[in-house]
N, C-alpha and C positions, 0 to 999 in steps of 0.2 A: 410243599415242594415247589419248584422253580419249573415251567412249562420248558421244552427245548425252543420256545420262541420267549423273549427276552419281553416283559412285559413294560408297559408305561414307570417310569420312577422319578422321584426328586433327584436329582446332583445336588449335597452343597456344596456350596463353593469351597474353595480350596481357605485352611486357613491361615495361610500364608503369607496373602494377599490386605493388604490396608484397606479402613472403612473407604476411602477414595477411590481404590480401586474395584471394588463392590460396586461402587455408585454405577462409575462408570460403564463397567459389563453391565449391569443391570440395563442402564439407559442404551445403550449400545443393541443390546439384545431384544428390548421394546419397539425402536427404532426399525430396525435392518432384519430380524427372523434369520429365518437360515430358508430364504427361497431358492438354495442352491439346485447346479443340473443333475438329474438324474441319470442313473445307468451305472454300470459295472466299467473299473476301468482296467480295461484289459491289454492296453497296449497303446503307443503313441498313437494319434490322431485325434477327431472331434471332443470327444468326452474330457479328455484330461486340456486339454487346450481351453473347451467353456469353464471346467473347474477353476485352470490359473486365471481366467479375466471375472471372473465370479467375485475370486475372495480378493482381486487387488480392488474390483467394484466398489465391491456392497464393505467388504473389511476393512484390510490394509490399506488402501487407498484414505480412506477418510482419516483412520487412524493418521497416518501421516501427515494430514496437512495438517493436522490439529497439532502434532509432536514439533511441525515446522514453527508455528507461531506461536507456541511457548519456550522450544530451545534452539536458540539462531546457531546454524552452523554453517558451514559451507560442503557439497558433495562435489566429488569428482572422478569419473570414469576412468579407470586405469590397468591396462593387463597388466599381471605379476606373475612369471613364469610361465606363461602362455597360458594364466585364465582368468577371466573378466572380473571383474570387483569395482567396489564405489569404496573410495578413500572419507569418511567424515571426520570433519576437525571444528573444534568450535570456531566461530564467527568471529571471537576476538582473540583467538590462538590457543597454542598448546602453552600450558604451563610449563615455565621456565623447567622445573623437578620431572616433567614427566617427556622432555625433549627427544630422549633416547629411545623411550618406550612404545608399545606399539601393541593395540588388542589386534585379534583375527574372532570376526565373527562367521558363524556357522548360521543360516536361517532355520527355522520352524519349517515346516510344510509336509511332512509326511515322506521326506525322499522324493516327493512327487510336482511339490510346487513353493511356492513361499518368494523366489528370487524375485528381485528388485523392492518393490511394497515391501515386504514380510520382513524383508532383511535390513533395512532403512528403521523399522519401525524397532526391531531391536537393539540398529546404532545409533540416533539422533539420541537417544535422553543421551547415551551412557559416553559421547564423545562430550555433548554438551556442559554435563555435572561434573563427568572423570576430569574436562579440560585435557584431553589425547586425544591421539587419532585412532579409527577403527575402522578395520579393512574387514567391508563385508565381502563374502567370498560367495562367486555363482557359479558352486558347483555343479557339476554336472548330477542331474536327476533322472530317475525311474517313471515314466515307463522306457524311456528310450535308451536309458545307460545302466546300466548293471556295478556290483561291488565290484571292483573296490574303487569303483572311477572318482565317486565323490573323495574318497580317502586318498587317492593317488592325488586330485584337485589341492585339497590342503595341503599336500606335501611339497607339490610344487612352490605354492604363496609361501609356505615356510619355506622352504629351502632359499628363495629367492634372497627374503628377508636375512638370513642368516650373513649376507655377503654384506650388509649396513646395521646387522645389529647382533647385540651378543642371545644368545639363547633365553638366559634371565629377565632381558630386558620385552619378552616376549610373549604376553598370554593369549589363551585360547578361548572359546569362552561358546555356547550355543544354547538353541533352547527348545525344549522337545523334541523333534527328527536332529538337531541341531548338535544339544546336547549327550545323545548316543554318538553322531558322529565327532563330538570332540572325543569323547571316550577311544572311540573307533583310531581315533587317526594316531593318538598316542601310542597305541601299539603298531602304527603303520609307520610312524617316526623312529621307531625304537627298533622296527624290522631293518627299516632304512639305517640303519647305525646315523640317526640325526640326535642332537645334542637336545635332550626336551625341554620347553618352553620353561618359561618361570611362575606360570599359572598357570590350573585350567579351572572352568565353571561348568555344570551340565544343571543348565535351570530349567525347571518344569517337564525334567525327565527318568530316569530311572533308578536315581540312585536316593530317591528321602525313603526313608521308611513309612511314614505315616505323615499326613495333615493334608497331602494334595489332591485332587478330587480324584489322580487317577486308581487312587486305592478304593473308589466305591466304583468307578466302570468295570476297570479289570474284573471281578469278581463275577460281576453280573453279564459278560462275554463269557465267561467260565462257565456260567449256570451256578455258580454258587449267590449265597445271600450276601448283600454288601454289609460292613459293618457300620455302627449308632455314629451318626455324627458324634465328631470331637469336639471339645471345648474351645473355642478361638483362644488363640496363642496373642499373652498378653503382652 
């Protein structure tokens, strides 16, 4: 039987993930720990403030310069409906095919943190490789903003968007707190009578059935037993 206190365990890692990017977590993890701040976060001020300079620190911060000097792009500051985002576009332009087109990214962090670092480290590969642009979006977060502010946030960037571009030519895309809120916003666009995007993505959040590691935490917050590692997906 499972104590109501959650004992010591393995995570494996997710298998979804490439032997490269194993490496990397791995070295990453050896590297940097998680000597994060402690405390309950209960509300804006100190605590959640150390938390965001913590993970752009020790995390996201390094993550990116490293994503900097393998994929050249260009960033740029730009409100979109009155709210803050960085525009990335690769370094040697958008492909001719994908001129019209346009991702929205949503950051990781829990609703709580993630903006700038977190959210870069999402768009550099994928404006670099997709050759597009990709409008990370700094929604507004918890503790100091409540639903449906973040989901009203993307409605605005899209809405905005919609005035230079057709709806199809439009995806959405986020990743963990990220990808619930793409989920989240589709039905806040569809409240809005707005015409919906032509993609969405919800990576490393609630919609795989199985292989990602959060099928063995969940459990184990539950107090149930996690289930046998999987077989890595060939």
């Amino acid at each position: 039987p499972i104590s109501e206190h959650a004992q010591r365990v393995a995570i494996p890692m997710s298998t979804y993930i490439s032997p490269e990017a194993k490496a990397y977590e791995t070295e990453q993890a050896r590297a940097h720990g998680w000597p994060m701040p402690s405390g309950p976060i209960t509300g804006p001020g100190p605590v959640i403030d150390d938390w965001r300079r913590a993970m752009d620190a020790q995390i996201f911060g390094p993550a990116l310069e490293h994503q900097k000097s393998v994929y050249p792009v260009k960033i740029a500051a730009r409100t979109i409906g009155g709210v803050a985002t960085q525009i990335v576009t690769p370094a040697d332009g958008v492909a001719e095919k994908n001129k019209g087109r346009v991702l929205i990214e949503l950051h990781a962090g829990g609703y709580q943190m993630g903006a700038g670092a977190a959210a870069l480290v999402e768009s550099v590969p994928i404006a670099a490789v997709g050759k597009l642009a990709v409008i990370a979006v700094d929604y507004r977060q918890g503790p100091e903003h409540k639903f449906p502010a973040a989901s009203e946030d993307v409605a605005a960037v899209y809405r905005d968007l919609l005035k230079t571009h057709k709806a199809a030519e439009i995806g959405l895309y986020g990743c963990s707190a990220g990808g619930n809120l793409a989920a989240s916003a589709i039905a806040w666009l569809d409240k809005e009578k707005l015409p919906l995007p032509g993609a969405i993505a919800m990576l490393s959040s609630s919609a795989g059935p199985d292989g990602g590691d959060s099928m063995y935490v969940a459990p184990i917050l539950n107090g149930q037993m996690p289930p046998p590692p999987m077989p890595a997906v060939e």
